[in-house]
C-alpha positions in Angstrom: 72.6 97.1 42.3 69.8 96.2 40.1 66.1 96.6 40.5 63.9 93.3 39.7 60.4 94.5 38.3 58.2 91.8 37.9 55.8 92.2 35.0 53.5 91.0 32.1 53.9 90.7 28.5 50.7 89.2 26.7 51.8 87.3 23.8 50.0 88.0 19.9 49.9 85.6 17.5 53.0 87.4 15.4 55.0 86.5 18.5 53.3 83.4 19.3 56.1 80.7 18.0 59.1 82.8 18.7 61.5 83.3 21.8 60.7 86.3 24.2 63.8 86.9 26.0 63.1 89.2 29.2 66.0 88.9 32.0 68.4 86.8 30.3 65.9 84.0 29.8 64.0 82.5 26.9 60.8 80.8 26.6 58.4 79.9 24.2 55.1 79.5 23.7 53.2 76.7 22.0 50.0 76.3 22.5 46.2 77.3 21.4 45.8 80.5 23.4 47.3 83.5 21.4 46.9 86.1 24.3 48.6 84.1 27.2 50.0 86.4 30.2 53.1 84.9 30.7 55.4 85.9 34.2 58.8 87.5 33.4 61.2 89.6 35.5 62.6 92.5 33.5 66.0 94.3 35.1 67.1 97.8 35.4 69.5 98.7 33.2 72.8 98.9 34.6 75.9 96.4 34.3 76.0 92.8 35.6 74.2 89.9 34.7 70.7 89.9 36.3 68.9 88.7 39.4 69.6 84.8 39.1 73.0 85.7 39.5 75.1 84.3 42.7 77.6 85.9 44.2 81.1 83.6 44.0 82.1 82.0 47.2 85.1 83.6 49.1 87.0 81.7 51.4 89.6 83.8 53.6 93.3 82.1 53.4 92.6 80.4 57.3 89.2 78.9 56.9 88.1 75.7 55.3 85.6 75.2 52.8 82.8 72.9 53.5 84.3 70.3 51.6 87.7 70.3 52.9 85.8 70.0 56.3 83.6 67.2 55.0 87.1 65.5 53.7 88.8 66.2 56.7 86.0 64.0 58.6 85.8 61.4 56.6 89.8 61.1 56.6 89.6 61.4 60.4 91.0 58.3 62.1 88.7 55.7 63.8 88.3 55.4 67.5 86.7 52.3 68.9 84.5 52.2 72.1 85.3 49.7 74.3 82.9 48.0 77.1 84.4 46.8 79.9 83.1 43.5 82.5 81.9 44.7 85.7 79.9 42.7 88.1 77.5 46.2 89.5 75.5 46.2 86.7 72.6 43.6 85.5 72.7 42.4 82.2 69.3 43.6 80.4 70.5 47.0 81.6 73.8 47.0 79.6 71.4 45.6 76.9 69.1 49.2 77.6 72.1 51.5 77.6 73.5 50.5 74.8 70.2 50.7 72.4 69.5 54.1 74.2 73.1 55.6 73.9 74.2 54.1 70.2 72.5 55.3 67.1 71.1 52.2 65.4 72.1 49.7 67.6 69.3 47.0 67.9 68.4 44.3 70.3 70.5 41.1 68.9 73.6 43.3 68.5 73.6 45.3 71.7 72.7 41.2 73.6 75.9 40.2 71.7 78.2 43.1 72.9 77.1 42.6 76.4 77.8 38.9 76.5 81.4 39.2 74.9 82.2 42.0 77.2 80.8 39.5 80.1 82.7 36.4 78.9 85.7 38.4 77.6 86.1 41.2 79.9 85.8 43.5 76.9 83.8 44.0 73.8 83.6 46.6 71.1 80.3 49.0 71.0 81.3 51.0 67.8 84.1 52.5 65.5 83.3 55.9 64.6 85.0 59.3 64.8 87.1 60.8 67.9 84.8 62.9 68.8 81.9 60.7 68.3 83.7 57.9 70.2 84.1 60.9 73.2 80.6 61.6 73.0 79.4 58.0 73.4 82.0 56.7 76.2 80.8 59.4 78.5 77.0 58.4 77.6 77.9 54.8 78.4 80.1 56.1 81.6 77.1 58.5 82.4 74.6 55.1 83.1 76.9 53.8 85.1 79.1 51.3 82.4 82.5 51.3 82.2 83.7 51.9 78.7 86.8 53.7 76.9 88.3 54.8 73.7 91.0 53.7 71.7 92.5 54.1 68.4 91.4 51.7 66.0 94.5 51.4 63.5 95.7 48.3 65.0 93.2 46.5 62.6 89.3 47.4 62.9 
């Protein structure tokens, strides 16, 4: 393991225009002040390449990377939430749930979804994820709406 020693050169005019290399980086100086302190990190001899190094990733043979896991979401297939009629609840408080339980979900949209699922019987809230459709069904269930989940590939 290496040792990092932070330090000081000053540079002279002689050295003023050149490269100072000190930890496997360069720099150079231009300027009007010929005795400039400039911050370096010099190493400890030894093998390897110096302190910016990173150590490689490893991934054991039965876990996922974090992009194979980001892939594997995006590749996930949709679920759609569903509202159901029911004749227990008023409408300005399906109108409340839905804004409080849906990310994003504003006024005019969540007005709309209520009065399709009222004229209808059923209306869909959002397509997203399995497990984010699981998440929001038992919100909408938890205020007392009736909702479910179904697979979306019949057409989104």
């Amino acid at each position: 393991m290496e040792a990092a020693v932070p330090s000081r050169i000053a540079l002279s005019a002689r050295i003023m225009n050149h490269h100072v290399v000190a930890g496997g980086r360069s720099s150079i100086y231009r300027g009007r002040y010929p005795n400039i302190a400039i911050p370096i990190v010099v190493t400890a001899a030894g093998k390897g390449g110096g302190v910016l190094d990173r150590p490689a990733e490893k991934i054991s043979p039965g876990r996922q990377s974090e992009f194979d896991v980001k892939k594997s979401r995006k590749m996930s297939p949709p679920y759609r939430v569903v509202l159901h009629n029911d004749n227990e609840n008023r409408r300005e408080y399906v109108v409340q749930v839905l804004m409080k339980v849906i990310p994003g979900m504003t006024v005019d949209n969540a007005v709309n979804i209520m009065q399709e699922a009222h004229v209808n019987g059923l209306a869909v809230v959002i397509v997203c994820s399995q497990s984010e459709a699981e998440e929001h069904c038992t919100s909408l269930r938890g205020n007392g709406l009736r909702s479910s989940i179904e697979p979306a590939s019949g057409g989104c």
